[in-house]
Backbone atoms as SQL, in Angstrom:
CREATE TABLE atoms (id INTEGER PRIMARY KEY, chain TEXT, resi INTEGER, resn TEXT, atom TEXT, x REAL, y REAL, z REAL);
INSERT INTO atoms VALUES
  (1, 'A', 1, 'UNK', 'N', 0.797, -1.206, 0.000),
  (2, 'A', 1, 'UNK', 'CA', 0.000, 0.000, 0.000),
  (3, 'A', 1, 'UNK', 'C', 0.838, 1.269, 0.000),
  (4, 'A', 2, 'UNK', 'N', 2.321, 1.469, 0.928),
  (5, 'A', 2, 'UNK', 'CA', 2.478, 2.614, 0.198),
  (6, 'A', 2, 'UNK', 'C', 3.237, 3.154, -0.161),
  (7, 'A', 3, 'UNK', 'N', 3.278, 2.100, -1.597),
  (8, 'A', 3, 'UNK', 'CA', 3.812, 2.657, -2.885),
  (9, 'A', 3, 'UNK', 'C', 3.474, 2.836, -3.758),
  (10, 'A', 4, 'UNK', 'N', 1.666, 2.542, -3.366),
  (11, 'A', 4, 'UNK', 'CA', 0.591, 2.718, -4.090),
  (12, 'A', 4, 'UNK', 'C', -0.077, 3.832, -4.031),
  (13, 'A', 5, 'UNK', 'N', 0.400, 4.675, -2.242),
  (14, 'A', 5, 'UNK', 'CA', 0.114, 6.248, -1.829),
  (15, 'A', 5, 'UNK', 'C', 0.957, 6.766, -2.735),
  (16, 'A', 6, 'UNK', 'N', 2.452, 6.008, -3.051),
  (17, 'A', 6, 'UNK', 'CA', 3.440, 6.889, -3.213),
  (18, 'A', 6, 'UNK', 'C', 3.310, 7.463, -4.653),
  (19, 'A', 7, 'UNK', 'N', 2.731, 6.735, -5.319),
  (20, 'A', 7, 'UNK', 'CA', 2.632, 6.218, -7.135),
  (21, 'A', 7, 'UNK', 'C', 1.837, 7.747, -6.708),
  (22, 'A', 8, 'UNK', 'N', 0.975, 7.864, -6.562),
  (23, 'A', 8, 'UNK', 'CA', -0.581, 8.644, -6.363),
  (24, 'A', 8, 'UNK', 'C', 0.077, 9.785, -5.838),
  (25, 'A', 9, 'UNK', 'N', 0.764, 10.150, -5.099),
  (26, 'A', 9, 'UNK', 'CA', 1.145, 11.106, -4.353),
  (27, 'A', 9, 'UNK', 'C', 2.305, 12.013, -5.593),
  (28, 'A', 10, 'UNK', 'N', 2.782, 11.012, -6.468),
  (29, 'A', 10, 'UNK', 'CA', 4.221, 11.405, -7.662),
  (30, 'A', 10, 'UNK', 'C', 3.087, 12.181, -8.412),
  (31, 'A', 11, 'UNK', 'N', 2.183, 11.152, -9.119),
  (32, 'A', 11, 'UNK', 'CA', 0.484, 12.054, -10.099),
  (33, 'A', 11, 'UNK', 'C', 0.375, 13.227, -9.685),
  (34, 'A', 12, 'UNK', 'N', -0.166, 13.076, -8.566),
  (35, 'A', 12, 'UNK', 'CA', -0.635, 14.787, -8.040),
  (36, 'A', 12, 'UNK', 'C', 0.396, 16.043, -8.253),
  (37, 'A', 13, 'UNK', 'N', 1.776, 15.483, -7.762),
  (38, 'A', 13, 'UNK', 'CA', 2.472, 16.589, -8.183),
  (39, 'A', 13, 'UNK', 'C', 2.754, 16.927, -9.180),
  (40, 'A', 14, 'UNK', 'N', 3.291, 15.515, -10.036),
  (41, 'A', 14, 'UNK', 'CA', 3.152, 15.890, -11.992),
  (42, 'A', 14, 'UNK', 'C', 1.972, 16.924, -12.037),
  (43, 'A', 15, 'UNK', 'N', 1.059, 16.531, -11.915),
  (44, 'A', 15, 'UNK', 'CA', -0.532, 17.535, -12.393),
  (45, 'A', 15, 'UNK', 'C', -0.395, 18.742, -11.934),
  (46, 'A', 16, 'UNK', 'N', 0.313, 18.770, -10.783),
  (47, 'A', 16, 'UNK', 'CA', 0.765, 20.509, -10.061),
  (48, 'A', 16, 'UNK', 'C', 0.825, 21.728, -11.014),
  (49, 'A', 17, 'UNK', 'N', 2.545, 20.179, -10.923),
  (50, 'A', 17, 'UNK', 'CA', 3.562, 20.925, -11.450),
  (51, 'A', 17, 'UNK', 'C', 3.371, 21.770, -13.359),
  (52, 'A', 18, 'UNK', 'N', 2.605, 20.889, -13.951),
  (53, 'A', 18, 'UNK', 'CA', 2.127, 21.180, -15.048),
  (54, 'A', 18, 'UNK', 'C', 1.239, 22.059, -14.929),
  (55, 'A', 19, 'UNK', 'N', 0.231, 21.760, -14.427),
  (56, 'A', 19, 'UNK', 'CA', -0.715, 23.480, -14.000),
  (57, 'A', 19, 'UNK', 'C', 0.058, 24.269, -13.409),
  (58, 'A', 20, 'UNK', 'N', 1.083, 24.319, -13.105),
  (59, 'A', 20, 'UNK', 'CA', 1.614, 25.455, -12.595),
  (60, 'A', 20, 'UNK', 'C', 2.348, 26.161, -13.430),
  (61, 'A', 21, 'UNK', 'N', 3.210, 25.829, -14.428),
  (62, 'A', 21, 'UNK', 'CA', 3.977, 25.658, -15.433),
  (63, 'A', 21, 'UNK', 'C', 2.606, 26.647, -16.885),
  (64, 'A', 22, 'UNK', 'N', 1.805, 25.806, -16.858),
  (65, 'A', 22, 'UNK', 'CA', 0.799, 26.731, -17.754),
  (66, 'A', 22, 'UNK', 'C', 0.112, 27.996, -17.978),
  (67, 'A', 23, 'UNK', 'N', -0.166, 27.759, -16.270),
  (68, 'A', 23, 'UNK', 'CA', -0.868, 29.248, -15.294),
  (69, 'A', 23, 'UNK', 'C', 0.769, 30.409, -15.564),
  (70, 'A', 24, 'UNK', 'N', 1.491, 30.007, -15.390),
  (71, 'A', 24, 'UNK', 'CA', 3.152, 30.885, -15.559),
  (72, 'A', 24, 'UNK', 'C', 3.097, 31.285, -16.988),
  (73, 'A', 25, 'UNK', 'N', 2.871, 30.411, -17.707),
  (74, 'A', 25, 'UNK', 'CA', 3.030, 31.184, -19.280),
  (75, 'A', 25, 'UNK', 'C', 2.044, 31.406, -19.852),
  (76, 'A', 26, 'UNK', 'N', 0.482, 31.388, -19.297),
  (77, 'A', 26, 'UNK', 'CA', -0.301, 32.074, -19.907),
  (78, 'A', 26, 'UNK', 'C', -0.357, 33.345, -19.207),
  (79, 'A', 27, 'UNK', 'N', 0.000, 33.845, -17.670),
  (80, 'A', 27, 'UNK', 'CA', -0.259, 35.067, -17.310),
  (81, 'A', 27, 'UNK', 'C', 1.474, 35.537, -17.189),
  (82, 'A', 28, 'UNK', 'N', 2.440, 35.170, -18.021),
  (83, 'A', 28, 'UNK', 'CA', 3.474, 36.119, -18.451),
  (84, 'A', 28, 'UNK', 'C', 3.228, 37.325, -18.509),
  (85, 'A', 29, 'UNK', 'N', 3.787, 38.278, -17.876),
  (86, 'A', 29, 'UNK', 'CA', 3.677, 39.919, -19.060),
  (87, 'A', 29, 'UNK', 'C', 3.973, 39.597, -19.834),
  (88, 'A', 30, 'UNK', 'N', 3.155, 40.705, -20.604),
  (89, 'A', 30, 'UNK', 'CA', 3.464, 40.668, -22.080),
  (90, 'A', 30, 'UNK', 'C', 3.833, 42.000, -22.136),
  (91, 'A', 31, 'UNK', 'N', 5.476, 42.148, -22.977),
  (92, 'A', 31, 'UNK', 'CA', 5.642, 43.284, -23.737),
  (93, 'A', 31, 'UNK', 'C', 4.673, 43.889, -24.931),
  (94, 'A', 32, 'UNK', 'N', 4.544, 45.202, -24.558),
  (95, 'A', 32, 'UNK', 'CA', 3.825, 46.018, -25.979),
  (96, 'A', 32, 'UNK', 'C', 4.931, 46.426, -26.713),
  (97, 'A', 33, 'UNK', 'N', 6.276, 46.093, -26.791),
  (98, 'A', 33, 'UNK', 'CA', 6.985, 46.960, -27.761),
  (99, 'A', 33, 'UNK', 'C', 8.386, 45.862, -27.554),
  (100, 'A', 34, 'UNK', 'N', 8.850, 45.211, -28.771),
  (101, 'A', 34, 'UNK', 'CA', 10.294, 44.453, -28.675),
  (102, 'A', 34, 'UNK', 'C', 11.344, 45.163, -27.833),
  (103, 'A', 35, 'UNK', 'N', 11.476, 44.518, -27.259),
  (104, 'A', 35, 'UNK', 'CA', 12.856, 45.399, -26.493),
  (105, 'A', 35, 'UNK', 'C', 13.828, 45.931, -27.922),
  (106, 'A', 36, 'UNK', 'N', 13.833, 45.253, -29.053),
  (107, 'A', 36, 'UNK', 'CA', 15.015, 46.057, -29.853),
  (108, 'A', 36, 'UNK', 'C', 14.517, 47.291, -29.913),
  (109, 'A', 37, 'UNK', 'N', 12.865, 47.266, -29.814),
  (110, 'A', 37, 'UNK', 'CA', 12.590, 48.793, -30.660),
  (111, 'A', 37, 'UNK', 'C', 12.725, 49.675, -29.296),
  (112, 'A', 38, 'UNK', 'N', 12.136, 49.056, -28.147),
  (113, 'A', 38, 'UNK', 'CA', 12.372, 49.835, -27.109),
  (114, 'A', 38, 'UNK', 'C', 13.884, 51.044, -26.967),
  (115, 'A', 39, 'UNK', 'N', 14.611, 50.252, -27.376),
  (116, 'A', 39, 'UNK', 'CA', 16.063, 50.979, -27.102),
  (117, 'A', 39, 'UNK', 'C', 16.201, 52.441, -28.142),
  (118, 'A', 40, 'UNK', 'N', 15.684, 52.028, -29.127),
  (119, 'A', 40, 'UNK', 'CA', 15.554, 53.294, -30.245),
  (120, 'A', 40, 'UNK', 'C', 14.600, 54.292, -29.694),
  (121, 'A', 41, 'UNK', 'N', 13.510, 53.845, -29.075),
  (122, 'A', 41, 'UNK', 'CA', 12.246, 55.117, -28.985),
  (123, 'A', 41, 'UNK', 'C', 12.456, 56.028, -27.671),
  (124, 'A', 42, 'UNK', 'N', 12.128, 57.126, -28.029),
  (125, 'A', 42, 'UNK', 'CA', 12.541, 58.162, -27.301),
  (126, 'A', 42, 'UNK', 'C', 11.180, 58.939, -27.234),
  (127, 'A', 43, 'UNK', 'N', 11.400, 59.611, -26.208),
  (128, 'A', 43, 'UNK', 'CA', 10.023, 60.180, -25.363),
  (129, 'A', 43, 'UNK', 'C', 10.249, 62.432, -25.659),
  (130, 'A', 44, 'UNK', 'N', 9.085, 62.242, -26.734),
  (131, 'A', 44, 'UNK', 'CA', 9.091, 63.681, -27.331),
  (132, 'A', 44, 'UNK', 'C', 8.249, 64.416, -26.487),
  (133, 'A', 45, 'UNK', 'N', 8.380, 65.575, -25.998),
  (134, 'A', 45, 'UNK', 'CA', 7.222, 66.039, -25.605),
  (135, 'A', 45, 'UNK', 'C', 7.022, 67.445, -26.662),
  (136, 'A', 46, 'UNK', 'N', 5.224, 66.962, -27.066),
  (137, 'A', 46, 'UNK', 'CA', 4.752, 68.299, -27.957),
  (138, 'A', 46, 'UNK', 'C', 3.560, 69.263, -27.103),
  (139, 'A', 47, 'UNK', 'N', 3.831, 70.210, -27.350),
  (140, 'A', 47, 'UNK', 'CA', 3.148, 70.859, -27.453),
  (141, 'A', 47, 'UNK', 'C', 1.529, 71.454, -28.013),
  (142, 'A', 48, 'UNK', 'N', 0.255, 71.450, -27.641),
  (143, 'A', 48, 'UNK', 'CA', -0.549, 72.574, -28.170),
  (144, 'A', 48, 'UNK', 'C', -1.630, 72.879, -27.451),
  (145, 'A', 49, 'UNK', 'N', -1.187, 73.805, -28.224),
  (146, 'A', 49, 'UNK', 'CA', -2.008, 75.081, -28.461),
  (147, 'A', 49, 'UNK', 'C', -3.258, 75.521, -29.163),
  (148, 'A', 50, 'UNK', 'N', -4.205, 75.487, -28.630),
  (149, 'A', 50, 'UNK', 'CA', -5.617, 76.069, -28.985),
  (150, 'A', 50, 'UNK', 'C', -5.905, 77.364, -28.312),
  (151, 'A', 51, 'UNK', 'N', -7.149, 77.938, -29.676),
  (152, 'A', 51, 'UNK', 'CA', -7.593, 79.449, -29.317),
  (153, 'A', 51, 'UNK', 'C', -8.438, 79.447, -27.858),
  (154, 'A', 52, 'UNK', 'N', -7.817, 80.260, -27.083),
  (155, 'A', 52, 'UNK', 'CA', -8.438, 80.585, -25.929),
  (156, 'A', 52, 'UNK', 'C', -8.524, 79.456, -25.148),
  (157, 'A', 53, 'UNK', 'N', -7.505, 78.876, -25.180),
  (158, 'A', 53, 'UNK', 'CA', -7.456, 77.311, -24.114),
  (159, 'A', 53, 'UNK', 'C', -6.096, 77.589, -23.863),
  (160, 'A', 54, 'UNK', 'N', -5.651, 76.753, -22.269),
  (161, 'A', 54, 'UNK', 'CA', -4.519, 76.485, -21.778),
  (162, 'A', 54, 'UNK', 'C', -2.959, 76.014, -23.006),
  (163, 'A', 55, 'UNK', 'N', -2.196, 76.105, -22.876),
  (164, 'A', 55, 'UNK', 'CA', -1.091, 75.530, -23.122),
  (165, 'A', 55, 'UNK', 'C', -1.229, 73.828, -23.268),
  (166, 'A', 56, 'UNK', 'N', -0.943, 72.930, -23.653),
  (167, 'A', 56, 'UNK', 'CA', -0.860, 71.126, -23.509),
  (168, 'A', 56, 'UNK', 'C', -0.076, 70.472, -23.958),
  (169, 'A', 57, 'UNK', 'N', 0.853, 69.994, -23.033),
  (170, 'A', 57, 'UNK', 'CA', 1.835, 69.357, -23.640),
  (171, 'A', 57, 'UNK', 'C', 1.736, 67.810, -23.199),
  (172, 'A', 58, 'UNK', 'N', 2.036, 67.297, -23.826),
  (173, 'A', 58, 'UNK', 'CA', 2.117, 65.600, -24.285),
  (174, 'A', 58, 'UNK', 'C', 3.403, 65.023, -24.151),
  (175, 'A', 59, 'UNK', 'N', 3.442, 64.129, -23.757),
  (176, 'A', 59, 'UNK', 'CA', 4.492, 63.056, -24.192),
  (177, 'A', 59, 'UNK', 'C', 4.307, 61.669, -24.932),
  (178, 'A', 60, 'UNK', 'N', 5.591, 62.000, -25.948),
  (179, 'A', 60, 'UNK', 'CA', 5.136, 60.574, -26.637),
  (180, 'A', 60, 'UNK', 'C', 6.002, 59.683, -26.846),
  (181, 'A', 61, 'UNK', 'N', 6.079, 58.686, -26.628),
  (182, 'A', 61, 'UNK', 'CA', 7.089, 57.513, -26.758),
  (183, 'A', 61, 'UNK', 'C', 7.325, 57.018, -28.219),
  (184, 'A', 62, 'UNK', 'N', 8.034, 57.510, -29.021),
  (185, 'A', 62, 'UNK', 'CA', 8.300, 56.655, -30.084),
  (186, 'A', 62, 'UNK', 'C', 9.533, 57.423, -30.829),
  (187, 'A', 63, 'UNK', 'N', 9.382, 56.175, -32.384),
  (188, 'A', 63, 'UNK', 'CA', 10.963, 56.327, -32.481),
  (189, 'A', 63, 'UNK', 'C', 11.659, 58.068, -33.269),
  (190, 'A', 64, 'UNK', 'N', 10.660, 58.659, -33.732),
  (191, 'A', 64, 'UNK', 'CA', 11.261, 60.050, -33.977),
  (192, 'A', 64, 'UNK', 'C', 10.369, 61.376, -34.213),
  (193, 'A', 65, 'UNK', 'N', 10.492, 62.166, -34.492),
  (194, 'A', 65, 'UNK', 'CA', 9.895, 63.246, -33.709),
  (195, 'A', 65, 'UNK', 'C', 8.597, 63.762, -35.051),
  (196, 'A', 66, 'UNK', 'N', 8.974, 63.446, -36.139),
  (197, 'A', 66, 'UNK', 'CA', 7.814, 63.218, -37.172),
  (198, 'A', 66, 'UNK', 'C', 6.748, 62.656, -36.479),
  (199, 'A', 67, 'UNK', 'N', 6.857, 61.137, -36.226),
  (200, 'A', 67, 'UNK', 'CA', 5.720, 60.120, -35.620),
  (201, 'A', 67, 'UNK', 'C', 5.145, 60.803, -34.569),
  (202, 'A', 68, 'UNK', 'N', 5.871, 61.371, -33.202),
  (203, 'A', 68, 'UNK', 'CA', 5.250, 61.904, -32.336),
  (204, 'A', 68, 'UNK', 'C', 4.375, 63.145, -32.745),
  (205, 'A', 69, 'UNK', 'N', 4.591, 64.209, -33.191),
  (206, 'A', 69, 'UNK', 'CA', 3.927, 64.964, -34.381),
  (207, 'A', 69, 'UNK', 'C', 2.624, 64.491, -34.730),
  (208, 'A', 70, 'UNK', 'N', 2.576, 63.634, -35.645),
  (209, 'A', 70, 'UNK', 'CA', 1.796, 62.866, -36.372),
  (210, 'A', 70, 'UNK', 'C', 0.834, 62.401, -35.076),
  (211, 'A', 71, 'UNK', 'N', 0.920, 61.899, -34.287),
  (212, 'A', 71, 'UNK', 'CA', 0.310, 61.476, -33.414),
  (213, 'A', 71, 'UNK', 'C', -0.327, 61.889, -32.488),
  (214, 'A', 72, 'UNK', 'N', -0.064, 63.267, -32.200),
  (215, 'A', 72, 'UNK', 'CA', -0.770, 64.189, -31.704),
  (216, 'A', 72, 'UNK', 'C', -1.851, 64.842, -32.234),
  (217, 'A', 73, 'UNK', 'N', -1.144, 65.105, -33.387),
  (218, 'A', 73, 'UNK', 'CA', -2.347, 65.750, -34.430),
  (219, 'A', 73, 'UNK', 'C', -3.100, 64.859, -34.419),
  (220, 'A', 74, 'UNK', 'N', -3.094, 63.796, -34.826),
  (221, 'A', 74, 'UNK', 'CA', -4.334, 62.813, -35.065),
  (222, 'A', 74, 'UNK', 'C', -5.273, 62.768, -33.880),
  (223, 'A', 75, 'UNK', 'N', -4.866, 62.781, -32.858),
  (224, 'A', 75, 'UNK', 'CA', -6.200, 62.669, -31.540),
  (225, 'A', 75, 'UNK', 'C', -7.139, 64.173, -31.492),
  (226, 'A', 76, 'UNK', 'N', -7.414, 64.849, -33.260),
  (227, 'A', 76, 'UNK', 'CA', -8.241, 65.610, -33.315),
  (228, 'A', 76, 'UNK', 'C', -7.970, 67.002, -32.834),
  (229, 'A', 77, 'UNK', 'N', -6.961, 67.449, -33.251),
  (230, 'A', 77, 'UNK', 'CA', -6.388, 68.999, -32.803),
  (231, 'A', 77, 'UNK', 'C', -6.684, 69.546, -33.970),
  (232, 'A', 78, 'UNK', 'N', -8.042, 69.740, -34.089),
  (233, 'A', 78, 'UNK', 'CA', -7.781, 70.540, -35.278),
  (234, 'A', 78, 'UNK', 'C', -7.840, 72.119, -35.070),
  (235, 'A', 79, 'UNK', 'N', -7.523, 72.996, -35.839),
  (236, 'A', 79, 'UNK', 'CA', -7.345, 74.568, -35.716),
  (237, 'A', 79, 'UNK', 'C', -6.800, 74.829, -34.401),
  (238, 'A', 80, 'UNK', 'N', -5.250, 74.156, -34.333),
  (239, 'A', 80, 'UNK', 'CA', -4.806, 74.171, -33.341),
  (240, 'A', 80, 'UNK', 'C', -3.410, 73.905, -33.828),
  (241, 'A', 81, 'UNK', 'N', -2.077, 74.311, -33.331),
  (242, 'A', 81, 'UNK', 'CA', -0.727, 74.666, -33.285),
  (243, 'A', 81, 'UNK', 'C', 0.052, 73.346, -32.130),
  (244, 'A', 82, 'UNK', 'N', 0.824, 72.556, -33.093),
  (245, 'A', 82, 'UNK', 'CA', 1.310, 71.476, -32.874),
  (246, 'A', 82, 'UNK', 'C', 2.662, 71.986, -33.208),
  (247, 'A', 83, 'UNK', 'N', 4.034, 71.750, -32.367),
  (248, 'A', 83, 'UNK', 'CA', 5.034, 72.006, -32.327),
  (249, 'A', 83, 'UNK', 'C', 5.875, 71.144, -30.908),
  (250, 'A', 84, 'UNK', 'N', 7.201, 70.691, -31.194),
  (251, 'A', 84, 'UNK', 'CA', 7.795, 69.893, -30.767),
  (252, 'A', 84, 'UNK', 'C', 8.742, 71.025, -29.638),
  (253, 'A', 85, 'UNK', 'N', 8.424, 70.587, -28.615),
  (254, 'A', 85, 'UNK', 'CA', 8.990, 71.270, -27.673),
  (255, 'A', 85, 'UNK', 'C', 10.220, 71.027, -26.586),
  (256, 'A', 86, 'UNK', 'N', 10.657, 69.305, -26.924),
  (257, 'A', 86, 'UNK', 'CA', 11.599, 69.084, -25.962),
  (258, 'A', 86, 'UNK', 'C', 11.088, 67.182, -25.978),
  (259, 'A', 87, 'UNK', 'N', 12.332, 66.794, -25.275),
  (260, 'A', 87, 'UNK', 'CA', 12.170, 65.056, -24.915),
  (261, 'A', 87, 'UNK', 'C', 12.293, 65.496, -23.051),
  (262, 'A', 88, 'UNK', 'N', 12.370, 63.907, -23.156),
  (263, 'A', 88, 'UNK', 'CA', 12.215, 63.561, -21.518),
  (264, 'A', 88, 'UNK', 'C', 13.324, 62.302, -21.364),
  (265, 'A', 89, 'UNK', 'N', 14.607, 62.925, -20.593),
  (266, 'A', 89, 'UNK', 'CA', 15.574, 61.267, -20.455),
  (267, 'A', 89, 'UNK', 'C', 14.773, 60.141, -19.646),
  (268, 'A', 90, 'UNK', 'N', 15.462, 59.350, -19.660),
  (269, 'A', 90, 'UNK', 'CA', 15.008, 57.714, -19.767),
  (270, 'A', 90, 'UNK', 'C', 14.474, 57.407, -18.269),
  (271, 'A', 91, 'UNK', 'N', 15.314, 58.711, -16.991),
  (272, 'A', 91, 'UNK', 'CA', 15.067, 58.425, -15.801),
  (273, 'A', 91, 'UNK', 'C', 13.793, 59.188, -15.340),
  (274, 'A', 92, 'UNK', 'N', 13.541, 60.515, -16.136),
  (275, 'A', 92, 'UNK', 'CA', 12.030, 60.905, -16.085),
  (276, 'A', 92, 'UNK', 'C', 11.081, 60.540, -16.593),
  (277, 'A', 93, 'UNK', 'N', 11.184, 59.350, -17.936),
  (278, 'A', 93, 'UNK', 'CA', 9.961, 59.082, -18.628),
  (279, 'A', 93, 'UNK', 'C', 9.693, 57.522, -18.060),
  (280, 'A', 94, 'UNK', 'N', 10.396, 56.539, -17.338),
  (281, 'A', 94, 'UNK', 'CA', 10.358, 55.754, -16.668),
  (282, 'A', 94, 'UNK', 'C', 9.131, 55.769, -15.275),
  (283, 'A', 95, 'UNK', 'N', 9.039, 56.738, -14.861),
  (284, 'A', 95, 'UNK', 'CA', 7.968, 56.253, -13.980),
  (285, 'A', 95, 'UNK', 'C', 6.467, 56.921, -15.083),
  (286, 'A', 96, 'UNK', 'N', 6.480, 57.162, -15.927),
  (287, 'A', 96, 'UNK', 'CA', 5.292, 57.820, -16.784),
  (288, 'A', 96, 'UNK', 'C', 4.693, 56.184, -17.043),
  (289, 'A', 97, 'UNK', 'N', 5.763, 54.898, -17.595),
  (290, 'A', 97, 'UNK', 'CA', 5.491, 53.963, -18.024),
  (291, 'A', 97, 'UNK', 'C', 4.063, 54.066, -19.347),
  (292, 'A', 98, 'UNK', 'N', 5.371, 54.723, -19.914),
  (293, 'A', 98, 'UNK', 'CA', 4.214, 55.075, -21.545),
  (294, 'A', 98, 'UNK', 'C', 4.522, 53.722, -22.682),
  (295, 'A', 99, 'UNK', 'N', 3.596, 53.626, -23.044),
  (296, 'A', 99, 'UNK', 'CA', 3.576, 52.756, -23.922),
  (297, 'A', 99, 'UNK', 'C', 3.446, 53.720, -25.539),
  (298, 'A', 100, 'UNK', 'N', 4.255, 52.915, -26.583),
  (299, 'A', 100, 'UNK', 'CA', 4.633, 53.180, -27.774),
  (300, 'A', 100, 'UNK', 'C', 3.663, 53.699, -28.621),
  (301, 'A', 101, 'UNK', 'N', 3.401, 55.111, -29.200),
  (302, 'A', 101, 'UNK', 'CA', 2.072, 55.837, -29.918),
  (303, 'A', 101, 'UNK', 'C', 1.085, 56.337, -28.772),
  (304, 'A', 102, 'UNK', 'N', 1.523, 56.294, -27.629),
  (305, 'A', 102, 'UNK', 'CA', 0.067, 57.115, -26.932),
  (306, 'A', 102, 'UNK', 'C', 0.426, 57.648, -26.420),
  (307, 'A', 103, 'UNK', 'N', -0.174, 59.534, -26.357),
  (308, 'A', 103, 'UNK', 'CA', 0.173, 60.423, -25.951),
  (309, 'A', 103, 'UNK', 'C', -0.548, 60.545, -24.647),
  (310, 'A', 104, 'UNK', 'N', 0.146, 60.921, -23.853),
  (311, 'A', 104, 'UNK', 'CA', -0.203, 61.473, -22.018),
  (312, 'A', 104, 'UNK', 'C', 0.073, 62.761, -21.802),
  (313, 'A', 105, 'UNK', 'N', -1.273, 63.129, -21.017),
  (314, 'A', 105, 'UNK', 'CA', -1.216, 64.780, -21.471),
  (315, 'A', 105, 'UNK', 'C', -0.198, 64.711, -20.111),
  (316, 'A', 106, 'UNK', 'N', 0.667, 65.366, -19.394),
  (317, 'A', 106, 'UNK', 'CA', 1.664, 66.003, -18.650),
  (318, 'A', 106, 'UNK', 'C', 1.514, 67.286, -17.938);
């Protein structure tokens, strides 16, 4: 009898150990951006400007200052003054934890 617990007792942990093993790589983080590209993209901050509204500046994570541009404008600035005003090094845009194309107003 017990090596018949023991047989039974080896199962259970195989079965653990495999659900455990699955549960680990289905709830991995997941990166939004390859680390290669990560190393290239750099954090722009733009600017705008609308009539009779505050100042707004943005930050945007990506790889050059066209795209960030581009990307601002697009979230509907229209009749409004888009201009590139400065980046953010790696130790200030680190706790922002921006992800690649989305602008955070600042």
């Amino acid at each position: 009898m017990p090596s018949a617990a023991k047989a039974a007792l080896k199962k259970t942990e195989a079965k653990a150990q495999s659900a455990k093993a699955e549960v680990v790589k289905n709830h991995a983080p997941k990166s939004h951006v390859p680390k290669a590209d990560v190393a290239k993209a750099q954090v722009f901050l733009v600017a705008v400007k609308r009539r009779r509204e505050a100042l707004r500046v943005y930050a945007v994570l990506t790889s050059s200052e066209a795209v960030a541009l581009a990307i601002v404008e697009s979230r509907g600035c229209e009749d409004a003054t888009v201009e590139l005003v400065g980046r953010l090094s790696k130790k200030l845009a680190r706790p922002l934890r921006l992800l690649t194309g989305e602008p955070r107003l600042i």
